[in-house]
C-alpha positions in Angstrom: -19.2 -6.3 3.9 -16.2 -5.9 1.4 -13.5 -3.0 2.5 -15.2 -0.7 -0.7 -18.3 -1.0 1.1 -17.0 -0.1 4.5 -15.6 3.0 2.8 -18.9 4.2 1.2 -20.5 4.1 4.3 -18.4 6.0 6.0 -18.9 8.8 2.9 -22.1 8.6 3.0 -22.2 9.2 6.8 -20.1 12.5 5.7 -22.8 13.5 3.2 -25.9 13.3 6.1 -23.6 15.0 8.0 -23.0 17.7 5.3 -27.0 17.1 4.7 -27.3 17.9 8.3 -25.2 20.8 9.2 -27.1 22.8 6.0 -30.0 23.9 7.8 -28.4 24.7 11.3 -25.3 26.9 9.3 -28.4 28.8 7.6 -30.2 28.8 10.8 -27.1 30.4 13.1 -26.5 33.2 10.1 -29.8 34.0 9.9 -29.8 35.1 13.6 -26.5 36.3 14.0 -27.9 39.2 15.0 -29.3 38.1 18.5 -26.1 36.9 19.7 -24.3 39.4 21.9 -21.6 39.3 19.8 -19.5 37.3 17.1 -17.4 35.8 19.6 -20.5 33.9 20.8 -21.9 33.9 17.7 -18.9 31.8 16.2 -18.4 29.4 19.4 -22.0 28.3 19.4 -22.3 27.9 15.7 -18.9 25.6 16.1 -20.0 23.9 18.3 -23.4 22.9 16.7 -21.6 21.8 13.6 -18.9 19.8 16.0 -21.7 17.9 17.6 -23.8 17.4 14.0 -20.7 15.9 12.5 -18.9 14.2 15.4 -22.6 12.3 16.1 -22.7 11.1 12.6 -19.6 9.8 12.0 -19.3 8.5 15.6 -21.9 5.8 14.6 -19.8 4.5 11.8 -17.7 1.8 13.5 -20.7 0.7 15.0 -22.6 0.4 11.7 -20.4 -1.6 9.8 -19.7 -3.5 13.3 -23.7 -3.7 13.4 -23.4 -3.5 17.2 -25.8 -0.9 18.8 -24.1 -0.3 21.7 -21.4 0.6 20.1 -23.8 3.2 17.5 -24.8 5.1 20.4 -21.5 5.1 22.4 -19.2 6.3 19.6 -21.9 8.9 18.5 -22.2 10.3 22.1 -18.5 10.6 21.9 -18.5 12.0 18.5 -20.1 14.5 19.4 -18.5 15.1 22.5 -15.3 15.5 20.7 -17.1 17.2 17.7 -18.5 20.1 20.5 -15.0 20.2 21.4 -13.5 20.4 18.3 -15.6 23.1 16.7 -15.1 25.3 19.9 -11.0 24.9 19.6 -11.4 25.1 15.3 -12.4 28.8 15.9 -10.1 29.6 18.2 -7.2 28.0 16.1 -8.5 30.0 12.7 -8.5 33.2 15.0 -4.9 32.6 15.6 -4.1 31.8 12.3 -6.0 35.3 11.5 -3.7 37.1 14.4 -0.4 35.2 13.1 -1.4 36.4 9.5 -1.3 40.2 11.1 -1.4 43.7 9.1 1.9 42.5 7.2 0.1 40.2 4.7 -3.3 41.3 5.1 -2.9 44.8 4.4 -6.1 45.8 2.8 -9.6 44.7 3.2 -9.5 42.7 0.2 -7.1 41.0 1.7 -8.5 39.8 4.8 -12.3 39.4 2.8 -10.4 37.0 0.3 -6.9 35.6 2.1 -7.9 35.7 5.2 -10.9 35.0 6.7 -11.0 31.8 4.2 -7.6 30.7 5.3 -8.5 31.1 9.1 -12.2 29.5 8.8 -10.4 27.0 6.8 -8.0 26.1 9.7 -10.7 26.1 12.0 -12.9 23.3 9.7 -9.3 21.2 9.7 -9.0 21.0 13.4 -13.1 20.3 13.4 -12.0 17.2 10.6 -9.0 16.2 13.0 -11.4 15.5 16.2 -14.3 13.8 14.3 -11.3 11.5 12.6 -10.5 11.0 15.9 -13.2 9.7 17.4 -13.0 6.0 17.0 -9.3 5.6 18.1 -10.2 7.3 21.8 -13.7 4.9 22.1 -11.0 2.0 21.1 -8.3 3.6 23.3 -5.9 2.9 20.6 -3.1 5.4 19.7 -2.7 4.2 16.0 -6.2 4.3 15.1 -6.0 7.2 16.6 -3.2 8.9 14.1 -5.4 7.6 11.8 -8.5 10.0 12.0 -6.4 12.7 12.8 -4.3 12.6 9.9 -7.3 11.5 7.8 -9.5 14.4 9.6 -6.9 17.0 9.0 -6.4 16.6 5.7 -10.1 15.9 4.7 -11.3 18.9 7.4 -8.8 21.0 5.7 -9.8 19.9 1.7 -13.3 20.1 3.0 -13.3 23.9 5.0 -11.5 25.2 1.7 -14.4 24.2 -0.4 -16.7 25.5 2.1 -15.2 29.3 2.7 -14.0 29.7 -0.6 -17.2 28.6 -2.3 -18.6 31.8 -0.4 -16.4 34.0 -1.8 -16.7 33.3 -4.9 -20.9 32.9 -5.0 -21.5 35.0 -1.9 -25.0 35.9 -3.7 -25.8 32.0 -4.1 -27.7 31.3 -0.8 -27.1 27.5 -1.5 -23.6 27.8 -1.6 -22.9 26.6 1.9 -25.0 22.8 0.8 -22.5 21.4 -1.1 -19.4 22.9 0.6 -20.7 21.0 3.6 -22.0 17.9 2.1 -18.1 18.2 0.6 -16.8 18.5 3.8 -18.3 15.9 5.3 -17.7 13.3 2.5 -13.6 14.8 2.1 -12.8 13.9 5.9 -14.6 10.7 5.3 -12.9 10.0 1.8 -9.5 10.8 3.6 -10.1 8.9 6.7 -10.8 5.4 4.6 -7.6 6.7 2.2 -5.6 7.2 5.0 -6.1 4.3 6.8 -5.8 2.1 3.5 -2.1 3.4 3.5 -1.4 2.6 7.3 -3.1 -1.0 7.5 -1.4 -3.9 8.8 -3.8 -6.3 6.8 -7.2 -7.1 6.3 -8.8 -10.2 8.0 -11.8 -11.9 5.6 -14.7 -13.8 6.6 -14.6 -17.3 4.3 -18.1 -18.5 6.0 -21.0 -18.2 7.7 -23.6 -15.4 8.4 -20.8 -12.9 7.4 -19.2 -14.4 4.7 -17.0 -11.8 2.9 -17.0 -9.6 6.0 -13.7 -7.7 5.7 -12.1 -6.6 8.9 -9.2 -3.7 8.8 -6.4 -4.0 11.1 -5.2 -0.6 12.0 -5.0 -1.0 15.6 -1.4 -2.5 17.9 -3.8 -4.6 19.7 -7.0 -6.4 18.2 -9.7 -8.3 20.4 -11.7 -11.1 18.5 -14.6 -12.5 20.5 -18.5 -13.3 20.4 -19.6 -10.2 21.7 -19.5 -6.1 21.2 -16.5 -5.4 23.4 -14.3 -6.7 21.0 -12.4 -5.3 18.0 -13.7 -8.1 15.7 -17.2 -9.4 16.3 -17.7 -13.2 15.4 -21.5 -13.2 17.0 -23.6 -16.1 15.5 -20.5 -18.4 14.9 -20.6 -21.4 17.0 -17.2 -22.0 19.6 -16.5 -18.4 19.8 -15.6 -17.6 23.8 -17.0 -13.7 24.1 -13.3 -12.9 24.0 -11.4 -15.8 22.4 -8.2 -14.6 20.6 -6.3 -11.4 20.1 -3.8 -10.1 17.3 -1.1 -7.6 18.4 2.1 -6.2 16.4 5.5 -7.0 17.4 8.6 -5.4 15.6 6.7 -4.8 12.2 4.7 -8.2 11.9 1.1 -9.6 13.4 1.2 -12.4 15.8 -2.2 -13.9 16.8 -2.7 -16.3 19.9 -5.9 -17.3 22.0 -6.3 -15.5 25.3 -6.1 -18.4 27.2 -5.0 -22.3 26.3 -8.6 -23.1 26.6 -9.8 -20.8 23.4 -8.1 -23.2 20.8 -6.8 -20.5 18.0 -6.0 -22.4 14.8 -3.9 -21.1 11.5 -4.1 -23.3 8.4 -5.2 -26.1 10.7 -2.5 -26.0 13.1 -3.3 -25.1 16.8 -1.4 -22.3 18.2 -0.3 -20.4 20.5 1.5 -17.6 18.8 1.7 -17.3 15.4 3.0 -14.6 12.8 0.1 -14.0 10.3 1.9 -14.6 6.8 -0.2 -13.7 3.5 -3.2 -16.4 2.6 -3.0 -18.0 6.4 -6.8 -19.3 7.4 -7.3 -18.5 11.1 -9.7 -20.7 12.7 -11.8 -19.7 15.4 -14.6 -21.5 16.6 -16.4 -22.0 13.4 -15.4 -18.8 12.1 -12.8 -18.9 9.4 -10.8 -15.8 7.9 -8.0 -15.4 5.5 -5.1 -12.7 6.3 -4.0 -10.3 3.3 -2.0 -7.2 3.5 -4.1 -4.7 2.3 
C-alpha cells in the first residue's frame, strides 16, 4: 500500500463520515423542537456528529495496518474523543459568539451572517482537532499527536466554513448540509495526510513479500516493528520476525534503528547492528522482511 493510497483512504473514510453524519444532522433539526431547549439541543447534536466522525476515522490506522484489533480500538476511541470534541466545539463557538459581543455584531444581519457561521465554524475546528487526534493518544505518541491536531484544526476549520456558510447562502436548499459534511469530513482527512507529509521523518518501504510496496510513515519519536498488532509497524507473515523485534527512535534530528535485544539480529545494508542512523536508500533487514528508508 503506496503512501497515495494510504492517503485516499483516509479521505474516503472522511466522505462516509460526511455520508454518515447527513441523515443524523437532518434528523436532530427536524426535532429540534422536542428538546427542552437549544442548549441541549446543540450538545446532543455535537455529540452525535463527534461520535459519527471520531468512529470513522478512528478505524483508519487500523485499516491500512489491516489489524482488527486495532479497527475496533481506535474507533471506540474516536469516538470517545469525537463525543468529546463535539460537546467542547459548541461550547468553544459559543465563546467565540460572546467574545464577538454587541461591538461587531450589532445588527441581526450581523450575527445571522458573521456570526453564528464564525462561531459554528470554531466549534467544527475543535470537532476536526479531536478526530485528528485520535491516533496519536491510542499510540500514546506526542508527535503524532501534533499531527492530527494541526491537521484536524485546519481541515475542521476549512471543513465547518463550507458547512455553515453553505447554509447561508442556500438556506432554501435542504441538501445543502450533504456536501458541506461530506466536505468536512474529506478537508480534515486531506489536511491530516498533508500535514503529516510535511512533518515526516521518512518513509520505510516494503521490497518483498506478502506486502511488497507497503509504505510505512514515520511520524512518531519512537517506532515499534514486530510480528504482531501491538507494534507500530506490522511485519506478520514474514518469517524471523520476534513479535517485537526492532525499534526506530529520533535522537537530535536523525533516526537510529537497533533490535530490542542482541538476540533479534537487526541488519542495514547487510551489516548487523546494534544502532544505526538510517541514511537515504539504507535496506533494513529484519527477519525476512526487507525495507528501504527515504525521507519523504
Amino acid at each position: 500500500m503506496s503512501i497515495w493510497i494510504r492517503r485516499l483512504i483516509i479521505c474516503a473514510l472522511g466522505l462516509l463520515a460526511g455520508v454518515l453524519a447527513w441523515p443524523a444532522m437532518d434528523l436532530f433539526i427536524v426535532h429540534q423542537a422536542l428538546f427542552p431547549s437549544f442548549l441541549v439541543f446543540s450538545l446532543a447534536s455535537g455529540a452525535v456528529f463527534g461520535l459519527i466522525f471520531g468512529l470513522v476515522f478512528g478505524t483508519g490506522e487500523g485499516i491500512i495496518a489491516g489489524s482488527n484489533r486495532r479497527i475496533v480500538r481506535g474507533g471506540l476511541l474516536g469516538a470517545a474523543l469525537g463525543v468529546v470534541g463535539g460537546i467542547v466545539g459548541f461550547l468553544a463557538g459559543q465563546g467565540v459568539l460572546f467574545a464577538l459581543g454587541e461591538r461587531m455584531l450589532r445588527s441581526e444581519q450581523a450575527v445571522r451572517t458573521v456570526g453564528f457561521p464564525l462561531a459554528r465554524a470554531t466549534g467544527w475546528a475543535v470537532l476536526g482537532l479531536f478526530i485528528g487526534a485520535t491516533e496519536g493518544v491510542r499510540a500514546w505518541s506526542g508527535r503524532k499527536t501534533a499531527v492530527g491536531v494541526l491537521g484536524g484544526l485546519i481541515g475542521g476549520l476549512a471543513g465547518g466554513a463550507a458547512i455553515e456558510y453553505g447554509q447561508v447562502l442556500w438556506p432554501q436548499l435542504p441538501i445543502v448540509q450533504l456536501p458541506g459534511l461530506v466536505l468536512f469530513g474529506v478537508l480534515v482527512g486531506l489536511f491530516y495526510a498533508l500535514v503529516e507529509q510535511q512533518l515526516s521523518l521518512g518513509v520505510l518501504r516494503l521490497l518483498n513479500g506478502r506486502y511488497k510496496s507497503k509504505e510505512f510513515v514515520l511520524n512518531q519519536r519512537r517506532v515499534l516493528i514486530g510480528g504482531n498488532d501491538s507494534s507500530d509497524i506490522i511485519l506478520g507473515g514474514y518469517r524471523g520476525v520476534a513479535d517485537r523485534h526492532a525499534r526506530i527512535r529520533l535522537k537530535d534530528g536523525e533516526l537510529f534503528i537497533e533490535p530490542v535485544d542482541a538476540e533479534k539480529p537487526v541488519y542495514v545494508n547487510d551489516d548487523r547492528v546494534t544502532s544505526r542512523m538510517l541514511k537515504y536508500e539504507d535496506v533494513v533487514k529484519i527477519g525476512t522482511a526487507k525495507l528501504f528508508f527515504r525521507h519523504e
